[in-house]
C-alpha positions as CSV (number, residue, x, y, z in Angstrom):
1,X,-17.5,-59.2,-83.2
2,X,-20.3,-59.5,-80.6
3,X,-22.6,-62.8,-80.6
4,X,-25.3,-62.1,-82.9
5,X,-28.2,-63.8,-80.4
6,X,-26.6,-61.2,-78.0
7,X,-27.1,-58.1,-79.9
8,X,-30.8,-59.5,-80.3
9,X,-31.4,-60.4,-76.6
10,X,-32.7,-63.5,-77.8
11,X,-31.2,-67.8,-76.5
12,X,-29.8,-69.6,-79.7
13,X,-32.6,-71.7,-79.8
14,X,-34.9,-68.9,-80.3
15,X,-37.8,-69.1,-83.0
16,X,-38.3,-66.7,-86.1
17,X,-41.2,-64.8,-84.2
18,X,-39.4,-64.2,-81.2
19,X,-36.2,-63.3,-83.2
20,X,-38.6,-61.0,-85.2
21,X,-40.2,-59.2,-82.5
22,X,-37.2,-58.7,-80.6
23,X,-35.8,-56.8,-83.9
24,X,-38.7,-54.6,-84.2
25,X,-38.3,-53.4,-80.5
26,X,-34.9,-52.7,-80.2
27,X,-35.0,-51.0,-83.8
28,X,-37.5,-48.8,-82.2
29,X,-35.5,-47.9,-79.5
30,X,-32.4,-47.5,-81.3
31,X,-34.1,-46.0,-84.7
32,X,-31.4,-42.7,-85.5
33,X,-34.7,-40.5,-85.7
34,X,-35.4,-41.5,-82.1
35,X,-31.9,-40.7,-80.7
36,X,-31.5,-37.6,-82.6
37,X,-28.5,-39.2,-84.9
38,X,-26.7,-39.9,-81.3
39,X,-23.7,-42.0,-82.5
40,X,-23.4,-44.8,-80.4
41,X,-27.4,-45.5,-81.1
42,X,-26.7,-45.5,-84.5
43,X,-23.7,-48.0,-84.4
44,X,-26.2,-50.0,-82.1
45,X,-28.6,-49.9,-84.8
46,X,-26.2,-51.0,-87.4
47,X,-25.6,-54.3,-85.2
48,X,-29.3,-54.9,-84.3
49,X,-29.5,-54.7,-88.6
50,X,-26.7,-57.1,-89.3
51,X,-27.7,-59.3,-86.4
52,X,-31.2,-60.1,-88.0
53,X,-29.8,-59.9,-91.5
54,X,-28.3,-63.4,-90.7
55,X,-30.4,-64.6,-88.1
56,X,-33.8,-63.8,-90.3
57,X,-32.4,-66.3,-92.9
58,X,-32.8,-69.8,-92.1
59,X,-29.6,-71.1,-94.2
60,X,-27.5,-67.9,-93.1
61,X,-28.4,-69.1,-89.2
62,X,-27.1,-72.3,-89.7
63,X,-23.9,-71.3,-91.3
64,X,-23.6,-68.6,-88.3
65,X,-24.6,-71.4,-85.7
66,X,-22.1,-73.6,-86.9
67,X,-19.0,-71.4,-87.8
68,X,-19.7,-68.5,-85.5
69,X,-18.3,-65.0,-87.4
70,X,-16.4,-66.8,-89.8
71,X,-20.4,-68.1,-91.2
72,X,-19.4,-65.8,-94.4
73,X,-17.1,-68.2,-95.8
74,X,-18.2,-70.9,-94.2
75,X,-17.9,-72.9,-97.9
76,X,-14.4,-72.3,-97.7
77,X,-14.2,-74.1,-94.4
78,X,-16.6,-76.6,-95.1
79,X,-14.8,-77.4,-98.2
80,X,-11.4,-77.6,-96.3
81,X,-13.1,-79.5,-93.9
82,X,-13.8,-82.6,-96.0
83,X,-10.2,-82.1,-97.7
84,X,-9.3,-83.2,-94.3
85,X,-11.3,-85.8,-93.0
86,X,-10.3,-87.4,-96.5
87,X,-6.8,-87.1,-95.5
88,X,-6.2,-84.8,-98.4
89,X,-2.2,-83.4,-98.4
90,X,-2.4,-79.9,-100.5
91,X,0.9,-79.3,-102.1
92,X,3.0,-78.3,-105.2
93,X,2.7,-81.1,-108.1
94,X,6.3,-82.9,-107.7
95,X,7.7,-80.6,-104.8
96,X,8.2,-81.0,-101.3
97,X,6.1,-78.9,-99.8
98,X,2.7,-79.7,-98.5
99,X,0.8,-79.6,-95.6
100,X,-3.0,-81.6,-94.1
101,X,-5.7,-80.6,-92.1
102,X,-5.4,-83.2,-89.9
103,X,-6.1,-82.0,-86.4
104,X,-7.2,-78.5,-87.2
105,X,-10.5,-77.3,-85.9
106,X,-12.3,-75.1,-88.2
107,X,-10.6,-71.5,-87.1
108,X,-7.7,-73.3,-87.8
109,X,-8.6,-74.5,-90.9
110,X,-9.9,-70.9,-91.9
111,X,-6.4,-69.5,-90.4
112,X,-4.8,-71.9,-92.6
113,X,-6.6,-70.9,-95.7
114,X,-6.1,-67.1,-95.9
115,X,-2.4,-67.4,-94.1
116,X,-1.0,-69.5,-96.4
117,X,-3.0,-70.2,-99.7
118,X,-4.6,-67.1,-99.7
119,X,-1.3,-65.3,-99.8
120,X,-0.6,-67.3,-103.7
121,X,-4.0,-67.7,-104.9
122,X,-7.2,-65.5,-105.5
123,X,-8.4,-63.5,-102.5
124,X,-11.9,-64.0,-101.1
125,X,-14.1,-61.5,-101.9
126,X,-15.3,-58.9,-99.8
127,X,-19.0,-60.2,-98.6
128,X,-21.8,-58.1,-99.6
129,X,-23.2,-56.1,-96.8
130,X,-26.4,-57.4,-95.5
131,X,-29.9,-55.3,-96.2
132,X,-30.3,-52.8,-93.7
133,X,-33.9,-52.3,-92.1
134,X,-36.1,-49.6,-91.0
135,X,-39.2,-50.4,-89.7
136,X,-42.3,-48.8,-90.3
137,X,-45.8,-48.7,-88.4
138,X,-49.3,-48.0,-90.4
139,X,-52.8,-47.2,-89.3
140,X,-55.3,-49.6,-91.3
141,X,-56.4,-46.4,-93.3
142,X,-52.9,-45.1,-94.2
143,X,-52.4,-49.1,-96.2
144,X,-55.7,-48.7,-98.1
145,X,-55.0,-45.4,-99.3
146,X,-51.1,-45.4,-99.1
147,X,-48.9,-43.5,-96.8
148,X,-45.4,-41.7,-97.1
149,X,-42.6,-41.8,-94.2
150,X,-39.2,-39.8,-93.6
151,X,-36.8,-42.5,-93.2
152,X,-33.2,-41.2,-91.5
153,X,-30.4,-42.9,-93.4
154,X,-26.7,-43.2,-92.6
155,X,-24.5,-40.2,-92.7
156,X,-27.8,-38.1,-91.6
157,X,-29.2,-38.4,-94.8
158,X,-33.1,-38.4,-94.9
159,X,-35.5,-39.7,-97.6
160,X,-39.3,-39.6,-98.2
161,X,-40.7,-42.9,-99.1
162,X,-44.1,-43.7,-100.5
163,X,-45.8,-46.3,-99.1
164,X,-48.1,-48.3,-101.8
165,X,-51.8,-48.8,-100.8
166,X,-52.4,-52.1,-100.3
167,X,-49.4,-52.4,-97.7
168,X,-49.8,-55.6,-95.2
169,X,-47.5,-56.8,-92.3
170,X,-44.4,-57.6,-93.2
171,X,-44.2,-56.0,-97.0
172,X,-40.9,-54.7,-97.6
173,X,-40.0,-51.7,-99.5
174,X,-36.8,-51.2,-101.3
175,X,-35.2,-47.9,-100.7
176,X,-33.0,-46.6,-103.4
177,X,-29.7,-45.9,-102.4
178,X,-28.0,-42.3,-102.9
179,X,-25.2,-42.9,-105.4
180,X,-21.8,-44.5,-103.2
181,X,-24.1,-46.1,-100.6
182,X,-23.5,-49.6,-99.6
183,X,-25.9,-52.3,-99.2
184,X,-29.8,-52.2,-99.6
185,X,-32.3,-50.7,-97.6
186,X,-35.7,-51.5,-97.1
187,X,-38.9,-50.5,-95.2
188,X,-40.2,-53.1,-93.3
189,X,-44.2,-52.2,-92.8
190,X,-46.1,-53.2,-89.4
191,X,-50.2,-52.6,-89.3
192,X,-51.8,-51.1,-86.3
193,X,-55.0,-53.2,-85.3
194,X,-58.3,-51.1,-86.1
195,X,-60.4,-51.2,-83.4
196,X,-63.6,-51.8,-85.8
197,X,-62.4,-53.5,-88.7
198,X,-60.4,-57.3,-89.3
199,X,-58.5,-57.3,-91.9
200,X,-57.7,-61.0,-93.5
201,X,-55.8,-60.8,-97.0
202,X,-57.6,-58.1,-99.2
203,X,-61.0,-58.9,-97.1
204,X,-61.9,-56.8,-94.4
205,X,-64.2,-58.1,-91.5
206,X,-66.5,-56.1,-89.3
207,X,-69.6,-56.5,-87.0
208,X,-72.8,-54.5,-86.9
209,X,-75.3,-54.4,-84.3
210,X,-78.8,-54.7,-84.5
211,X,-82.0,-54.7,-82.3
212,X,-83.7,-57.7,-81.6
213,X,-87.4,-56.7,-83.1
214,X,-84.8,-55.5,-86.5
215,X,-83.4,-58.8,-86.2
216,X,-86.8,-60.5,-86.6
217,X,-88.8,-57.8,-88.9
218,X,-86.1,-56.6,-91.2
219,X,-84.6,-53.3,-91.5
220,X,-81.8,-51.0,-93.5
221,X,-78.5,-50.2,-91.5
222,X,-75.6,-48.1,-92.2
223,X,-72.4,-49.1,-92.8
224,X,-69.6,-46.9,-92.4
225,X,-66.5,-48.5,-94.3
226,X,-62.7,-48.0,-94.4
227,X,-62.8,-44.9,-96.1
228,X,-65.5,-43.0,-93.9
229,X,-68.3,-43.7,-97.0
230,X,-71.4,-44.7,-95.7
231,X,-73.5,-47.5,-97.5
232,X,-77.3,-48.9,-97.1
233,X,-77.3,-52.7,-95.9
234,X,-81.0,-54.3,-96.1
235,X,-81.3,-57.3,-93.8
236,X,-83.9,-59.4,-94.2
237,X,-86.8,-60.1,-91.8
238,X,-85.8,-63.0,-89.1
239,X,-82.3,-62.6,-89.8
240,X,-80.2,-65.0,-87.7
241,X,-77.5,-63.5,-85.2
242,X,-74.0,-64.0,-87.2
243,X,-75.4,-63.9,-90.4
244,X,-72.6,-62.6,-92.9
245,X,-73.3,-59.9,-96.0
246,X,-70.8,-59.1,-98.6
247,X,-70.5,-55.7,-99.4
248,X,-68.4,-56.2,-102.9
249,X,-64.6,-54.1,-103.5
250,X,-65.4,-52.4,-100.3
251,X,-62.6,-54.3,-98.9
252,X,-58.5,-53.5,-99.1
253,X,-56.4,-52.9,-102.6
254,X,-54.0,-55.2,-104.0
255,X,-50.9,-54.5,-103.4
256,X,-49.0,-53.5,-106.6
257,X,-52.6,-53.5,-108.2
258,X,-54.8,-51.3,-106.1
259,X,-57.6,-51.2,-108.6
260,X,-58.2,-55.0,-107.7
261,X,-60.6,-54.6,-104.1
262,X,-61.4,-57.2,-101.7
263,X,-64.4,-57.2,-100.2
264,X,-66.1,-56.1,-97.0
265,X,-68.1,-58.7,-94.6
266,X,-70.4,-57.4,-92.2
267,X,-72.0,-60.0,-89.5
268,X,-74.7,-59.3,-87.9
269,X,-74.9,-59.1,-84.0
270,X,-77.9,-59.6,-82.4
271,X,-78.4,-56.8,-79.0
272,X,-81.3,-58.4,-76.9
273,X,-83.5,-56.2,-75.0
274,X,-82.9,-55.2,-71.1
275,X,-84.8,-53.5,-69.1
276,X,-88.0,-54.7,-70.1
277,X,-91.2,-53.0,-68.2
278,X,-94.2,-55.6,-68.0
279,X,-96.4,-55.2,-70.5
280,X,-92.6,-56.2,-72.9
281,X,-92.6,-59.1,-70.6
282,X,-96.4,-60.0,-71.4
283,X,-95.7,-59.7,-74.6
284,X,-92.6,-62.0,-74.9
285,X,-94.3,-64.3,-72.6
286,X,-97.8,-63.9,-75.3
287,X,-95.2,-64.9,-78.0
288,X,-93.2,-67.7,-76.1
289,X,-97.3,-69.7,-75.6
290,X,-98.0,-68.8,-79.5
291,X,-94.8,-70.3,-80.8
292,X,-95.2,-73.4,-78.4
293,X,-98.6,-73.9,-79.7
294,X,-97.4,-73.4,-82.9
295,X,-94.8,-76.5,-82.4
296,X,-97.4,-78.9,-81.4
């Protein structure tokens, strides 16, 4: 079984970030849609899944840290473990028979568990198959309103899934499984950065520009928001550069609840004047000796 940080391309003392970014790039590159359902980039996908199934998990990394690919049953061996260093004997009541775990490291002990009791006693069971996860990348528009994807499942099956508006980085979908499948599935959602708009929660951020003479003796802009509508802001006169408005449930849905809206702040950015011929720069210079006199 290869090393786990391996398949991942990641050191063991890696952090979830960079263990989660390596992920999403090699899924890319391996993703069965990209290859064409080429079959050794599809088992390399299947490892890059399993890989950060475990390593993902914070108690499922320890367990793999410390006991390698046996981290599965690593109760078992744990368990055995402090048997030994208790100097536990394991035999039959009022036989003969018996045997420590004195010396034994813990492949040994694990050897020693499903070679010889495991051949009288109940037989571990067969470890659930980790989630497997397909990644997905989003505009900004496409999680307000929802979105749908093809996804390319094992055995060349394909399935349509509907995104849910209201989507954010890192929301996972479940995929149901075609009757016989094996594990879970999941669509694991990424959000493009919008080149206008910030998106924080259900709020979305944006900033609106505005003449200098607007600034100071009011005006109505025009606000184009995520959905291409286009609303009527009234700023007041001598509004401050970075002043912020609220434009209320003009923002992104809930997710699971899209009726509930956040809201949309615009902030006001102050464009000074260039270019200024001289009878601008008489007046400026008019207003500069009115407002000193004015502060004496």
């Amino acid at each position: 079984m290869a090393d786990f940080y391996e398949t991942l391309g990641v050191p063991r003392n890696a952090s979830q970030k960079d263990i989660r970014q390596a992920y999403r790039s090699m899924a890319r590159q391996y993703h069965p849609d990209v290859n064409g359902g080429e079959k050794t980039s599809e088992e390399k996908f299947k490892q890059i899944n399993e890989a950060y199934s475990v390593l993902s998990d914070a108690s499922k990394r320890r367990r793999y840290d410390r006991h390698g690919e046996n981290w599965a049953n690593s109760d078992r061996i744990e368990e055995a473990a402090r048997g030994r260093r208790g100097g536990v004997r394991w035999g039959n009541p009022g036989g003969n028979q018996s045997f420590s775990f004195s010396g034994m490291d813990s492949s040994s002990i694990f050897d020693s568990l499903f070679n010889d009791i495991g051949q009288t006693g109940p037989q571990p069971r067969t470890p659930k198959p980790p989630p497997t996860e397909y990644p997905a990348e989003i505009t900004l528009e496409e999680a307000h309103k929802g979105a749908t994807r093809l996804v390319g499942l094992p055995g060349g099956r394909r399935l349509e899934v509907k995104l849910p508006a209201g989507a954010d980085n890192g929301s996972r979908i479940h995929l149901a499984p075609d009757a016989g499948s094996e594990g879970e599935f999941y669509l694991v959602v990424s959000v493009k950065e919008h080149p206008r708009f910030k998106r924080e929660g259900k709020d979305l951020y944006l900033e609106v520009e505005t003449s200098l003479e607007d600034a100071i003796l009011g005006t109505d802009l025009t606000i184009e928001t995520i959905t291409g509508s286009r609303l009527a802001l009234t700023i007041p006169p001598e509004t401050q550069n970075g002043r912020r408005f609220r434009l209320s449930g003009q923002g992104m849905p809930v997710l699971n609840n899209p009726e509930v809206k956040g809201d949309l702040y615009a902030t006001i950015k102050v464009v000074l004047p260039t270019d200024l011929n001289q009878e601008e720069q008489e007046l400026f210079l008019r207003l500069k000796e009115l407002r000193a006199g004015k502060g004496s």
